[in-house]
C-alpha positions as CSV (number, residue, x, y, z in Angstrom):
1,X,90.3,148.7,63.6
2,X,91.1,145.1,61.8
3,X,88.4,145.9,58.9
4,X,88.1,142.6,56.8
5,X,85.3,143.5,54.2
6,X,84.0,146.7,53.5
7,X,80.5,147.2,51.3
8,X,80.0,150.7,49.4
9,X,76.4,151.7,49.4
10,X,77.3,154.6,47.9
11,X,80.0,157.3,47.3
12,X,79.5,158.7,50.7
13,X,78.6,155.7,52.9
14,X,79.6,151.9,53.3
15,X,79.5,148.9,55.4
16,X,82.6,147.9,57.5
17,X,83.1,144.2,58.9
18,X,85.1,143.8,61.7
19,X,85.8,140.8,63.9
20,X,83.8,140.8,67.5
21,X,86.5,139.8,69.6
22,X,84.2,139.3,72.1
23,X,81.4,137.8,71.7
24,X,78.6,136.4,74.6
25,X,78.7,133.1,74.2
26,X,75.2,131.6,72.2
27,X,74.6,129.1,75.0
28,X,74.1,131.9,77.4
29,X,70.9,133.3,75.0
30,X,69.8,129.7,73.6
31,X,66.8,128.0,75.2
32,X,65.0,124.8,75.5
33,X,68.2,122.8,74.2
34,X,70.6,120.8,76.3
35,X,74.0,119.4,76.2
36,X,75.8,116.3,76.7
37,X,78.8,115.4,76.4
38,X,80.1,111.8,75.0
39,X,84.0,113.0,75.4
40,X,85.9,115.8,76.4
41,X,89.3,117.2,75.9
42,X,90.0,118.4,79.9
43,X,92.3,121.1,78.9
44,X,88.9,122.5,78.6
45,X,85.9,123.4,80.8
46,X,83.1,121.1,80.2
47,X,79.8,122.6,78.8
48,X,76.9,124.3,80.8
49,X,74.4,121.0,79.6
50,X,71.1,123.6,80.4
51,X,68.5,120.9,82.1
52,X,70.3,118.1,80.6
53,X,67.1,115.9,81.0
54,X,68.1,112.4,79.7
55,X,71.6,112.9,81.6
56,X,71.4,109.4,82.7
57,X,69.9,108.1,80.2
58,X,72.6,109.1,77.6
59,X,76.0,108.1,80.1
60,X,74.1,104.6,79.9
61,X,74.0,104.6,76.1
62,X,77.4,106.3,76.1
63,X,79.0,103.3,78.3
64,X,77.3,100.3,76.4
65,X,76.2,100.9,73.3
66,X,77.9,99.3,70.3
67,X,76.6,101.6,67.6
68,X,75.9,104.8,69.4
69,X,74.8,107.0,66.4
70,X,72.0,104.3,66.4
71,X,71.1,103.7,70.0
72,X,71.1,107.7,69.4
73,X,68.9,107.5,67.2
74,X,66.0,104.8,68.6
75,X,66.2,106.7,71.8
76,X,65.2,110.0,70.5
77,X,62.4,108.6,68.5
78,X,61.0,107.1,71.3
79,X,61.1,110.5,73.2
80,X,60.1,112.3,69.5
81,X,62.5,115.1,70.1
82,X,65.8,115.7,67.7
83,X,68.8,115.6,68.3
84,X,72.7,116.1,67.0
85,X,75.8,113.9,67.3
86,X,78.3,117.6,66.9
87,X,82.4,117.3,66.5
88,X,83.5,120.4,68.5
89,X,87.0,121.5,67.9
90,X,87.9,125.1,67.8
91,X,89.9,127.7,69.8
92,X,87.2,128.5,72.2
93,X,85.0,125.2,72.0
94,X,84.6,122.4,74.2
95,X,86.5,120.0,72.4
96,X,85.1,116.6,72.1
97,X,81.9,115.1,71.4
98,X,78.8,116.3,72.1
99,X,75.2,115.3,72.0
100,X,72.6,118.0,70.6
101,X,68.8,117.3,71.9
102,X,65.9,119.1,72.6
103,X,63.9,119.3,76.2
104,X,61.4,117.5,75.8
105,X,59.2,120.2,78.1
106,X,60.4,122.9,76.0
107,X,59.4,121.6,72.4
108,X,56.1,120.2,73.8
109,X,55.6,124.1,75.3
110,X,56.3,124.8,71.4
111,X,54.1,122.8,69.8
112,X,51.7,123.5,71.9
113,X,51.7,126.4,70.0
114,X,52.0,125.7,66.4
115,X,51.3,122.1,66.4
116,X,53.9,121.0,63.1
117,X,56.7,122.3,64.7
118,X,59.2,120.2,64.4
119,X,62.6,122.2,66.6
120,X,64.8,121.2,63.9
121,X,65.8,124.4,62.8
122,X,66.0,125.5,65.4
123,X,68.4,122.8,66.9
124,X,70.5,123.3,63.6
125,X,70.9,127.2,64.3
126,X,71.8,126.6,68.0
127,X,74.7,124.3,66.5
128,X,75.7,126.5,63.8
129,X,76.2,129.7,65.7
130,X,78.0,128.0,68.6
131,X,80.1,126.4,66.3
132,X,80.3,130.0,64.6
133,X,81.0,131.8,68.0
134,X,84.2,129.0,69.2
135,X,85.7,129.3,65.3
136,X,85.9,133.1,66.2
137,X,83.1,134.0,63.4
138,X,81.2,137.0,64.7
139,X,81.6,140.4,63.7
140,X,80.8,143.4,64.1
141,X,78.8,146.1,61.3
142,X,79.6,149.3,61.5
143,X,78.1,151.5,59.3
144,X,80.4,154.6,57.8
145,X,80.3,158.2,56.4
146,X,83.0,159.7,54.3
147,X,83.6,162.8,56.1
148,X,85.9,165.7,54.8
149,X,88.1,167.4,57.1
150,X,88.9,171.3,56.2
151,X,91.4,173.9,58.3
152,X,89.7,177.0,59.4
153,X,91.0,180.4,59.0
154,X,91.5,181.4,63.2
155,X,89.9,185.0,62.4
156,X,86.7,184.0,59.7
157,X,86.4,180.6,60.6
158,X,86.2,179.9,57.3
159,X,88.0,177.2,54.6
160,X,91.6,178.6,55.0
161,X,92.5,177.0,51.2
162,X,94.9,174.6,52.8
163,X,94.8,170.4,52.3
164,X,91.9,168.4,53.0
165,X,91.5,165.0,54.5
166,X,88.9,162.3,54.0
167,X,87.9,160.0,56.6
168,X,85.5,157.2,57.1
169,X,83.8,157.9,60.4
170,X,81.5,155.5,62.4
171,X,78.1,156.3,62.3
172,X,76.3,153.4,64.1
173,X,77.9,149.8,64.8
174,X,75.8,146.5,66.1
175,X,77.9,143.6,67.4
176,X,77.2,140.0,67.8
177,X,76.5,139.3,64.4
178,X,76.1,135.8,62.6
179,X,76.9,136.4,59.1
180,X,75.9,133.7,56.7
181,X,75.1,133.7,52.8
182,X,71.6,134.4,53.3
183,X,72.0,136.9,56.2
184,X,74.2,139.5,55.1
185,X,75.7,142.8,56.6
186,X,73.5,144.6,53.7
187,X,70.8,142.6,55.9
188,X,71.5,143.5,59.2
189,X,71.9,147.2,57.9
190,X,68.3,146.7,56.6
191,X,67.1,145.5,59.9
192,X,68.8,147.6,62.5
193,X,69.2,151.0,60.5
194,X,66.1,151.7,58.0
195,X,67.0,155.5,58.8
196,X,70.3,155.4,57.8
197,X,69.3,153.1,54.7
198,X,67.3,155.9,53.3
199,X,69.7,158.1,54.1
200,X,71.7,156.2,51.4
201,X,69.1,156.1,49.1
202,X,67.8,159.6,49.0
């Protein structure tokens, strides 16, 4: 197991981080955002767009504009949905340029609900983690014991006196994980394992 941080919660139990080395890919999960691409590397597969609603609309901007970061710009206003102009280049990515944008159908759906929703956030987290997931930054948290290992006696089965051994033994692990500064393995351990948390503390 390639373990690249561990985090002690104790003499007896810790966090491990290990990398996912297989991780679904975020675009499967994400809704309500598509895709375009301005340029693309062909040694790669091109992206899945998702509905990909102003797909003509952007190849026209694409082909003619002068300033396309502007044109960008005027046409989403006009629609009132956000979007990014993303640099993808990673190991895994679709290399190239890519445009970023909100359905329009989906963030109306949204603020139909709560009316000052704006989808930016969200847009920025949909960037973030794929750019996250094709950098090959998703891990794993497993979270460990320290278990000691003692030889029984064949006959009492008890402690026969002889060596011990120590070893740090998997408890629960949850994979897939976006690590940033704010959400932290001690986070996810919160989150997913409350049980084992007081475990810890008791």
């Amino acid at each position: 197991m390639n373990i690249i941080e561990t985090i002690q919660l104790d003499a007896k139990h810790r966090l491990a981080i290990v990398p996912d080395d297989s991780p679904e890919d975020p675009r499967e999960w994400q809704e309500g955002v598509s895709v375009h691409q301005v340029n693309l590397n062909h040694r790669y597969r091109a992206p899945d767009s998702g509905t990909n609603s102003h797909e003509y609309a952007l190849d026209a901007l694409i082909e003619n504009a002068e300033d396309l970061e502007a044109a960008l710009t005027k046409h989403f206003a006009r629609a009132g949905i956000p979007f990014q102009l993303v640099e993808h280049n990673a190991d895994r990515d679709w290399v190239g340029t890519f445009i970023w944008y909100w359905e329009p159908a989906a963030l109306a759906a949204e603020k139909a609900l709560a009316p000052d929703y704006t989808g930016i956030e969200y847009l920025d987290g949909c960037v973030s983690q794929y750019k996250a997931w094709a950098a090959n930054e998703v891990y794993g948290v497993i979270f460990q014991k320290l278990v000691t290992w003692r030889r029984e006696d064949g006959e009492t089965g008890l402690f026969d006196g002889g060596p011990t051994r120590e070893e740090w033994e998997e408890v629960e692990a949850i994979w897939g994980n976006y690590l940033t500064d704010d959400y932290t393995a001690l986070a996810v351990a919160k989150d997913y394992w409350p049980h084992l948390m007081e475990e810890v503390r008791a």
